[in-house]
PLY file of the C-alpha trace (Angstrom):
ply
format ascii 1.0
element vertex 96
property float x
property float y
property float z
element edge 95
property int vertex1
property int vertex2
end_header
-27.10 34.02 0.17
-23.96 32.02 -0.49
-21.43 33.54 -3.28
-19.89 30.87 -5.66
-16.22 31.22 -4.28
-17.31 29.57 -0.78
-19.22 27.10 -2.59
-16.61 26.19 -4.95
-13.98 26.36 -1.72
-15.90 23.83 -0.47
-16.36 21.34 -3.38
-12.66 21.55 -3.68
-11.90 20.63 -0.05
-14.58 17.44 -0.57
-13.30 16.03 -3.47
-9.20 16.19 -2.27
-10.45 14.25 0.56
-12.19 11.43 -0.81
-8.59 10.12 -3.04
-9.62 6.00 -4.17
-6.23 4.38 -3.70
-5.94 1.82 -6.72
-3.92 -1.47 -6.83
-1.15 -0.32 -9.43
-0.27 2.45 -6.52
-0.04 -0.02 -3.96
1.62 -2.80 -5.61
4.54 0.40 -7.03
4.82 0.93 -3.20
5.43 -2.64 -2.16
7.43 -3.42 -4.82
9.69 -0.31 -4.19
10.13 -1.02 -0.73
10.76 -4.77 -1.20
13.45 -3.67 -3.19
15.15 -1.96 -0.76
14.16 -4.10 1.89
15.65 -7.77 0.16
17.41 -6.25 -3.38
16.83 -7.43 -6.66
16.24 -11.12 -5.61
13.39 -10.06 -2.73
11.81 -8.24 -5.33
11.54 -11.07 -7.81
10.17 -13.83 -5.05
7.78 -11.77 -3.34
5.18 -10.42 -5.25
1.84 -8.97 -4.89
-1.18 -10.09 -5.49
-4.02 -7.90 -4.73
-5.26 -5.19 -2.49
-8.72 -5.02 -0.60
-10.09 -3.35 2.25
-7.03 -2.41 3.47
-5.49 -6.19 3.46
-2.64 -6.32 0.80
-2.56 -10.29 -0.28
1.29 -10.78 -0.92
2.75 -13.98 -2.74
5.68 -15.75 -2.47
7.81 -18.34 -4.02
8.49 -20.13 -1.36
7.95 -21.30 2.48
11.37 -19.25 3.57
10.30 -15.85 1.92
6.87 -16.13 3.53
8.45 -15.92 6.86
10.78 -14.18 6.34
7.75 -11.12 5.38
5.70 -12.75 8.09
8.22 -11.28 10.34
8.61 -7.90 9.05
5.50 -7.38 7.72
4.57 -4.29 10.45
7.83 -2.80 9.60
6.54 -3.03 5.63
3.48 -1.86 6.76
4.73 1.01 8.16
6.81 1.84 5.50
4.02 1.28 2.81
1.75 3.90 4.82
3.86 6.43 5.41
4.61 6.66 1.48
1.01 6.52 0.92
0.74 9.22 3.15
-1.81 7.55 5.31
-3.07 4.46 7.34
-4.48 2.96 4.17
-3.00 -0.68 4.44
-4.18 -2.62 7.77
-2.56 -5.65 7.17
-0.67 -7.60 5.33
-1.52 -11.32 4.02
1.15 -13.57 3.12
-0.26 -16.66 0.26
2.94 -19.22 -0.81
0 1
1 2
2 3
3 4
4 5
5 6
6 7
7 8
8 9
9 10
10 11
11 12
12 13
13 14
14 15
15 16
16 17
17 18
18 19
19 20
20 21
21 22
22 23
23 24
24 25
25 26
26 27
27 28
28 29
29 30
30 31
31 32
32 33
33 34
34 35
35 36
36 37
37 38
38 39
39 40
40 41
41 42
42 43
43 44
44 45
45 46
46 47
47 48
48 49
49 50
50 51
51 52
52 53
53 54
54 55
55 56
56 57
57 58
58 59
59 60
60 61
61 62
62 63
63 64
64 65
65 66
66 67
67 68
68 69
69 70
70 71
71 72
72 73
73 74
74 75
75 76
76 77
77 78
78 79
79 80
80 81
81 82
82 83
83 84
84 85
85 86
86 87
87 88
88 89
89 90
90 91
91 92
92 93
93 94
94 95
């Protein structure tokens, strides 16, 4: 027979695995590093739209910021996970 503490041990481990990662946390994250990335200006034309299944959807105000994250977008990526603490975005989709 099982006492409670190892039961309880092991609801505890379960449910700090299983974290949902929300869009307000993810858009913080981009928006933070954006910021730092481009300033002020950056953070203003390049905005995010949503996040799902790992693909953040990233809008921009025009053709010159797109590429401009087209081309650094694994370097954002990067950045992005390790703040989250994890490999939780995949990619990253640019929309003008």
């Amino acid at each position: 027979m099982k006492d409670l503490s190892s039961l309880i041990k092991k609801r505890n481990k379960k449910v700090v695995t299983d974290i949902v990662l929300d869009d307000k946390t993810v858009f913080y994250i981009f928006d933070k590093i954006i910021k730092s990335e481009y300033g002020l200006i950056g953070s203003v034309r390049v905005r995010p739209d949503y996040f799902k299944n790992g693909k953040l959807f990233v809008k921009t105000q025009s053709s010159a910021w797109a590429s401009e994250v087209f081309l650094d977008r694994k370097r954002i990526t990067e950045k992005i996970n390790r703040e989250l603490g994890g490999k939780e975005i995949i990619e990253i989709v640019i929309k003008k």
